[in-house]
Structures are given as structure tokens and as C-alpha cells.
VMD Tcl script that draws the C-alpha trace (Angstrom):
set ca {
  {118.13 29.36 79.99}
  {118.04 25.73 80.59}
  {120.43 25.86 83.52}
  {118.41 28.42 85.07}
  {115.39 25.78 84.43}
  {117.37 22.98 86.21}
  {118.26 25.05 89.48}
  {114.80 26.45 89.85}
  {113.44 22.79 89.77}
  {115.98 21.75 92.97}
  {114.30 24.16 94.38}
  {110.52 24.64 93.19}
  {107.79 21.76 93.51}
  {105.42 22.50 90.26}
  {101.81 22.26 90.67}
  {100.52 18.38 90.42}
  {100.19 17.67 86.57}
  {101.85 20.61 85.24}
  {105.71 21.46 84.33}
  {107.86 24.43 85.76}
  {108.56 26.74 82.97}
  {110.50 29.92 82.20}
  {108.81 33.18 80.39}
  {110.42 36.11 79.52}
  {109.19 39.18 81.35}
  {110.29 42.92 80.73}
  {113.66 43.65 81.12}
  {115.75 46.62 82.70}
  {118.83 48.83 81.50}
  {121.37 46.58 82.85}
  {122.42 43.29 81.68}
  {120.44 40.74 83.90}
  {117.80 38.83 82.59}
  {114.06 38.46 84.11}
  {111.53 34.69 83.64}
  {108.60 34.28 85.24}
  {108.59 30.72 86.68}
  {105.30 29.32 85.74}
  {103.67 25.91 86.88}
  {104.13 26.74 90.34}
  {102.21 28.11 93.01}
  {102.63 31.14 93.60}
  {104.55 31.61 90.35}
  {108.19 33.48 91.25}
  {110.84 35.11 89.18}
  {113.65 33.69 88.08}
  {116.79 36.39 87.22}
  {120.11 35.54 85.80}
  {122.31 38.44 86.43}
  {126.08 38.14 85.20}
  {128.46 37.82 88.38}
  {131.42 39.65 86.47}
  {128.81 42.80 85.44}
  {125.79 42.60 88.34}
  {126.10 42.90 91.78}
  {124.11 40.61 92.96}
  {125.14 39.81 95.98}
  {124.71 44.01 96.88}
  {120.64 43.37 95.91}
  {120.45 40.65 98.64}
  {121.76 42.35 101.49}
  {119.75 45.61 100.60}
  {116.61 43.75 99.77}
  {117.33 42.81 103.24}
  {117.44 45.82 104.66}
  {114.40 47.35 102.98}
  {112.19 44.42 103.85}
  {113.54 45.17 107.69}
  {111.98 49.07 107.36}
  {108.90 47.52 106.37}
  {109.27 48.66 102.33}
  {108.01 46.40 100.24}
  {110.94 44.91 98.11}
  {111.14 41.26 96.69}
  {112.07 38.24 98.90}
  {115.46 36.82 97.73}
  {114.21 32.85 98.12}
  {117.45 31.45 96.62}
  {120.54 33.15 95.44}
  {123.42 30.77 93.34}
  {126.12 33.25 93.58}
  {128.32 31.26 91.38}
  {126.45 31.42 88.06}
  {124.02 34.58 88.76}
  {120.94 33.27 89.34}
  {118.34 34.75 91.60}
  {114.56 33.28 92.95}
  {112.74 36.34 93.82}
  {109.13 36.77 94.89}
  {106.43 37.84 91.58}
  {105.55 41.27 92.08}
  {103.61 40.57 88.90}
  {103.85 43.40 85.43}
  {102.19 46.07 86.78}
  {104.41 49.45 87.09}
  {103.36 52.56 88.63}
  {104.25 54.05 84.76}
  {101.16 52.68 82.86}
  {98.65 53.59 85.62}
  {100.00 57.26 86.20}
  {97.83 59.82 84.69}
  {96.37 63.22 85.36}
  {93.58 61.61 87.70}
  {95.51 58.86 89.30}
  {98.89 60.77 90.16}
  {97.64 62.46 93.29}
  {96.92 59.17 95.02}
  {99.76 57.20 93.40}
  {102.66 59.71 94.50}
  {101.38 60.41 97.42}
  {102.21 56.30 98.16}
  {105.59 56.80 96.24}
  {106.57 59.28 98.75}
  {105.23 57.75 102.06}
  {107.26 54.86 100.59}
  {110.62 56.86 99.91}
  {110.19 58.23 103.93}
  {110.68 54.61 104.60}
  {113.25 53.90 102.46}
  {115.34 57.02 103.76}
  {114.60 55.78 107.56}
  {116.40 52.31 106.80}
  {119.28 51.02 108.25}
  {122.17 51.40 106.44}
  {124.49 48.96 107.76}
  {123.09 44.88 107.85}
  {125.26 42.22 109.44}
  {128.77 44.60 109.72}
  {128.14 45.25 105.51}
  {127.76 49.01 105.14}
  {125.66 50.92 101.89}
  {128.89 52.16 99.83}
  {128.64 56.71 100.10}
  {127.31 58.35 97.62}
  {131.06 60.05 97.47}
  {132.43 62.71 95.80}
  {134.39 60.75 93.50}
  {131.42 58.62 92.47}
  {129.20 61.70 92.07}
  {132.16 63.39 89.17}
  {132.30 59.42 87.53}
  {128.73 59.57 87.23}
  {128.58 63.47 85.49}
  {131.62 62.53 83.61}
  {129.15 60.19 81.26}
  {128.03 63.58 79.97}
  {130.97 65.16 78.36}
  {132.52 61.25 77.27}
  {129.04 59.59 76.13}
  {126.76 62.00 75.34}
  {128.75 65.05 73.84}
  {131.48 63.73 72.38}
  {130.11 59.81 71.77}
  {126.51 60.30 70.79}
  {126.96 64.14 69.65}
  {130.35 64.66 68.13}
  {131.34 67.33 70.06}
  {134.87 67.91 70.37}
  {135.69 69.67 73.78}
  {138.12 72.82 74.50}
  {139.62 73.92 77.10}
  {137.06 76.38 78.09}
  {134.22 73.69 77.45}
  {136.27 71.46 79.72}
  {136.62 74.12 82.56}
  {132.57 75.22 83.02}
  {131.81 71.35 83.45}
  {134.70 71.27 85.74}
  {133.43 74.63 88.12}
  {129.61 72.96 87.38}
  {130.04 69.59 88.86}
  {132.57 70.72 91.68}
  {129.43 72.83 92.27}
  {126.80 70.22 92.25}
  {129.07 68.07 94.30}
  {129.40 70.43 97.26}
  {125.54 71.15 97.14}
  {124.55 66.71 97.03}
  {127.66 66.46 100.15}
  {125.76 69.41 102.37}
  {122.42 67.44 102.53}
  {121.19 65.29 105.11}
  {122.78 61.73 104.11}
  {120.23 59.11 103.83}
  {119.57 55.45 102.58}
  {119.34 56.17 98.51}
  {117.64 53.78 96.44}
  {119.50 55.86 93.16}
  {116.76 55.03 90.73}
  {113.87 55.56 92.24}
  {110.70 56.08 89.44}
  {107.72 55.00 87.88}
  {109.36 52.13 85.97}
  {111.03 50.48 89.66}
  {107.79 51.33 90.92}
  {105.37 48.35 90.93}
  {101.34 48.33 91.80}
  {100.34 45.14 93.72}
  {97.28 43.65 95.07}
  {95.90 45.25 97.67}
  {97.41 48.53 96.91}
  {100.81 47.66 98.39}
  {103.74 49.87 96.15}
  {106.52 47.29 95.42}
  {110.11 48.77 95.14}
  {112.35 46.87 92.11}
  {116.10 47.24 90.90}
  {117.73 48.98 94.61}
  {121.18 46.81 93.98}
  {123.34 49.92 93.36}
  {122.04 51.54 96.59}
  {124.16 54.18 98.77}
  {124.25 56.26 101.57}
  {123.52 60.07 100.23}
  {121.92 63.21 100.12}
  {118.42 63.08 100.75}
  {116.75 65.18 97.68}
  {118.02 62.52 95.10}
  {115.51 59.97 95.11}
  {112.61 62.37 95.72}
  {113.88 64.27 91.70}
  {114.08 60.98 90.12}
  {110.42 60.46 91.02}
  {108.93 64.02 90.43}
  {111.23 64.49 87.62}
  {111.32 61.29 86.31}
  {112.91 60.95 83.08}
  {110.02 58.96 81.59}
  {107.00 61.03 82.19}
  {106.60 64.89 82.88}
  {104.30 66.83 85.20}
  {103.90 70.82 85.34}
  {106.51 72.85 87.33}
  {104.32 74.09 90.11}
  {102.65 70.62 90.74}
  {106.12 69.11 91.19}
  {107.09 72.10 93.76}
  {104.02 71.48 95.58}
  {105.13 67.69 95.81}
  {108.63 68.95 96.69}
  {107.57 71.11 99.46}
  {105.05 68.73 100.52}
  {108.32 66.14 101.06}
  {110.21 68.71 102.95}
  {107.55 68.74 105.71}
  {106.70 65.34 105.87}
  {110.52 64.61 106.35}
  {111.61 67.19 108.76}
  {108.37 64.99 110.83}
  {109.66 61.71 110.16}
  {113.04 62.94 111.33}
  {115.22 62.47 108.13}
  {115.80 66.11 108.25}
  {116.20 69.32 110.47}
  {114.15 72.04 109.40}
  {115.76 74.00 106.78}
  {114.74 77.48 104.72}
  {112.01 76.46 101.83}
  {114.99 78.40 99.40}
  {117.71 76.08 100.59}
  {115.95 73.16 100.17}
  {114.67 74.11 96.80}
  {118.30 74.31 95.55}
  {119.19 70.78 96.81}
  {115.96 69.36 94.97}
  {116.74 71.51 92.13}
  {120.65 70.55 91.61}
  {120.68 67.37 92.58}
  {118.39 67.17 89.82}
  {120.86 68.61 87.43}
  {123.30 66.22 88.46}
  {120.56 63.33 88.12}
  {119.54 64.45 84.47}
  {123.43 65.27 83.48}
  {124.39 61.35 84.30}
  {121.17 60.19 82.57}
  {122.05 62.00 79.30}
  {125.52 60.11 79.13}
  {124.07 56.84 80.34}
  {121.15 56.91 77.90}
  {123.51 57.58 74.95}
  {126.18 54.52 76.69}
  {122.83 52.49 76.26}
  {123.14 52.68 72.28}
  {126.30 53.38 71.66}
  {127.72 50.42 73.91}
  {124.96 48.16 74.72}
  {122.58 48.33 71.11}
  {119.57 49.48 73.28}
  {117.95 52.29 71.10}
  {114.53 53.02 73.08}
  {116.34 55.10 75.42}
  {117.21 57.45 72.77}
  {113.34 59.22 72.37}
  {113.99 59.79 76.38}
  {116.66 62.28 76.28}
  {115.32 65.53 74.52}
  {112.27 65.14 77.91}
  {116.02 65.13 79.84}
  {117.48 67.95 78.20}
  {114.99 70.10 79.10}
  {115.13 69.13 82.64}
  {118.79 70.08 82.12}
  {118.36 73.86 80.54}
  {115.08 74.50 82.49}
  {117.09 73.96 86.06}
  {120.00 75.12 84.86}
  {118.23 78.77 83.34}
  {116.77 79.32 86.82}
  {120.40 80.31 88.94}
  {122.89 82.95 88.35}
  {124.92 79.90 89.34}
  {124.13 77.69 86.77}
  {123.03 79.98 83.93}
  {126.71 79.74 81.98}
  {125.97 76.13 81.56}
  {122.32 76.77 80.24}
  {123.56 79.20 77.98}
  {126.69 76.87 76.66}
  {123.90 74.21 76.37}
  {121.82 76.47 74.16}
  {124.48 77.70 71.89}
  {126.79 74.93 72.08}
  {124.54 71.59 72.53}
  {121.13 72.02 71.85}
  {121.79 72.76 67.92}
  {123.23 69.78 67.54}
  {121.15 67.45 69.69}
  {118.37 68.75 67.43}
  {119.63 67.81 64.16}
  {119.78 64.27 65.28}
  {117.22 61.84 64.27}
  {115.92 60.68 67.24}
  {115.13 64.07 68.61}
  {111.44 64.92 69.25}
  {110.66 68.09 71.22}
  {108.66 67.90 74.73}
}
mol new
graphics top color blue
foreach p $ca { graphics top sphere $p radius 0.5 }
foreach p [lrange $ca 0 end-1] q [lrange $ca 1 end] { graphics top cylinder $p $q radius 0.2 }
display resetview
């Protein structure tokens, strides 16, 4: 990353008697690539993201807008749109993943969701540029990883007709329920590994460049049903619920029957964990990135357990059963949670 080196030094003094110098630093599931600029004070982050695959230019203007609604996101110091690179503020290595645990998740959610209430109260429109909608056409694109990836890629699952036609009626399903939500300011990944602790107990919010306007129960499932780590049913209802009222106060919301909005949290959910399962298996098949692999069986269950719980739905849990789940077993990389 030498040119990366050399346009961080135009713009970087290093400390008196030391050199600026580039260290790797964990990575994402995209293609752009994170240093941590050392010799300088305070040390920053240098990214090069492709220009042809990352949208780079999308993370400034909503870093913008976060910082504006008082969320903590990284300050974009330099941006060479040309050749991808980024100068970003250090949030440091700490995410809210390796502190989580049975005695620290109270506290530590609690944040994650004051945080998200921000986040939904943003603008969504920054110097004439408006977030791109969470439309229905991106919504099916997104589920259509599923049956293309994950079945038939990863699995070996030839589809029928009749396989083909209940993940049709499913996702025209899950669509109507995401479009009849209050439409908000979505991060679209929002967990414990874009989740960052920082001094002073600040919550820093990472990787928010594929952003949208949408419906306001998706970024609340990717955090209580994050497809990393798992917590028991009725804790993440009480979170859920807990959301609801906080939301309907902050204004994001009109008051709505506790029912209702459990089937919003519960299928956008499905819709979540259905993309997830084809982009996890894209991950390996197209991109050589294994680790994601030991993540899907904790997503699969998601899938059946949601799924199991409507008359709606139950057809798909029951073609998952028969149909999916046999095979997804067999694999090697399946381990049971």
C-alpha cells in the first residue's frame, strides 16, 4: 500500500523523530481495506476502498449526516475519490462483540438502542443528495441471494416450479409487511461487529455506506438478532417492546398494537436472515472468505424459528425442514446452535 503511504504523508505531519506507517487492522465483508496510520498523533485510519466495487463517496455524505444527529460515526478527514482512499478518525479495535456477555448486555444494548433512536431521527437528505429507498425491488434482489447462492450455489439444490412459487408468495409477503412500516434512516447492518466501544463510553457506529431510507424494525433485528451472537427469545422481546415505546416517544413512530409491531420485528427479520444466508454462502463461493460459513446454521435457525411461529409463514418452515435443513446438515461446516 505504498501509494496509500505517500497520500497520507501530503496530508499527515508524523510525530518529531518517528515515521508515518501503515498496519493492517481487521477487515470487513466487503472488499476495502483498513491501516492504522501510526507515527502520528492521534493515530487515524487509512482505508483503500475500490472505486469500481465501494461506494465511497455514499460513506461520506452519510457519515455526514450521522455526525449532524449527533451519532457518533468517523470523521472523513480526506477522501481521494480517484484511487479509493479514505483518512478517517481511529475509533481504535474495540467492538461491542468481544465485550457482550450475559452481565454486560443490559448496559451495552441499552446504548445500542438509544443510539439507533438517533440514527432513525437523522436527516435523510444532505446538500440536495437523498438516502436511496429501501424499495421493493431492492428488498426481492436482496432475498433472491437465497434461492441463487445459498440453495442452489452453496447447497445444490435444484429448484421446481413449486419451490420457485412459495419463495415467490414469501417474499411478495415480506415485502408488503417492510413497505407498511414507518420509513426511517437505516443504517442496514447495524450489530455488534459495526458497533465500536470508545473511551469514555461513547458507542461508535462503523460501515453505514450502503444506508437507505426504510422500514423502521430492520436495524433494531440485526442488533437483537444479530447473526453473530444469540440471546434467549423472551429477553430479545423484552428489548423489542422496550424499542417500540421508546420510539413511539422519540416520534419515529405512531403508536401501533404490540401484535402488529411484533410481526414487523419478526419478518423483517426473516427477510434480514434470508439475504444473510445467500450473502454468507456469496462470501465463499465468490470472494474465498470461509469464516462466514460456521455463521449460518445460528441463521438458519433464526429462519425456521420465525418462520414456525405464523400460519403465514409456516409452508416455508416446513419446506425448510423437509427440503433444506437435511442437506444444510450434511455439510461440513455445519455445527448446531
Amino acid at each position: 500500500m505504498d501509494a496509500l503511504l505517500q497520500w497520507c504523508s501530503k496530508l499527515i505531519e508524523p510525530v518529531p523523530g518517528r515515521r508515518l506507517g501503515l498496519s493492517a487492522v481487521a477487515g470487513d465483508a466487503s472488499f476495502r481495506r483498513y491501516f492504522r496510520l501510526d507515527g502520528c498523533e492521534p493515530t487515524r485510519i487509512a482505508v483503500f476502498a475500490p472505486p469500481d466495487k465501494e461506494r465511497n463517496l455514499e460513506f461520506t455524505r452519510i457519515a455526514g449526516m450521522l455526525r449532524e444527529a449527533g451519532v457518533c460515526a468517523p470523521e472523513v478527514l480526506a477522501h481521494d475519490s480517484a484511487n479509493g482512499f479514505l483518512l478517517l478518525s481511529d475509533f481504535g479495535d474495540t467492538l461491542m462483540l468481544g465485550a457482550l456477555d450475559e452481565h454486560s448486555v443490559e448496559g451495552l444494548y441499552a446504548r445500542a438502542m438509544d443510539t439507533l433512536l438517533r440514527i432513525q431521527g437523522a436527516a435523510t437528505v444532505r446538500e440536495g443528495w437523498h438516502l436511496p429507498a429501501y424499495s421493493e425491488a431492492l428488498l426481492l434482489q436482496e432475498m433472491q441471494l437465497f434461492p441463487d447462492w445459498y440453495l442452489e450455489g452453496l447447497l445444490g439444490i435444484v429448484l421446481g416450479a413449486h419451490d420457485r412459487a412459495l419463495l415467490r408468495e414469501l417474499f411478495a409477503r415480506l415485502v408488503a409487511s417492510a413497505q407498511e412500516q414507518p420509513q426511517v434512516f437505516v443504517h442496514r447492518d447495524y450489530h455488534s461487529r459495526n458497533l465500536m466501544l470508545l473511551p469514555g463510553g461513547a458507542l461508535g457506529v462503523i460501515d453505514f455506506q450502503d444506508a437507505v431510507t426504510g422500514p423502521l424494525t430492520y436495524d433494531l433485528v440485526s442488533l437483537l438478532r444479530d447473526c453473530y451472537v444469540q440471546w434467549p427469545p423472551a429477553r430479545v422481546d423484552a428489548w423489542a417492546a422496550s424499542f417500540a415505546a421508546h420510539a413511539v416517544a422519540a416520534g419515529s413512530m405512531q403508536p401501533v398494537p404490540a401484535a402488529t409491531f411484533r410481526r414487523w420485528f419478526d419478518w423483517m427479520g426473516l427477510q434480514r436472515h434470508i439475504k444473510v444466508l445467500g450473502i454468507f454462502a456469496r462470501l465463499w463461493l465468490r470472494d474465498g472468505k470461509p469464516g462466514y460459513l460456521h455463521d449460518l446454521p445460528l441463521v438458519m435457525r433464526y429462519t425456521l424459528d420465525v418462520a414456525a411461529a405464523y400460519p403465514e409463514t409456516a409452508p416455508f418452515a416446513d419446506w425448510l425442514r423437509e427440503r433444506v435443513l437435511p442437506v444444510a446438515s450434511g455439510q461440513a461446516w455445519y455445527r448446531a446452535r
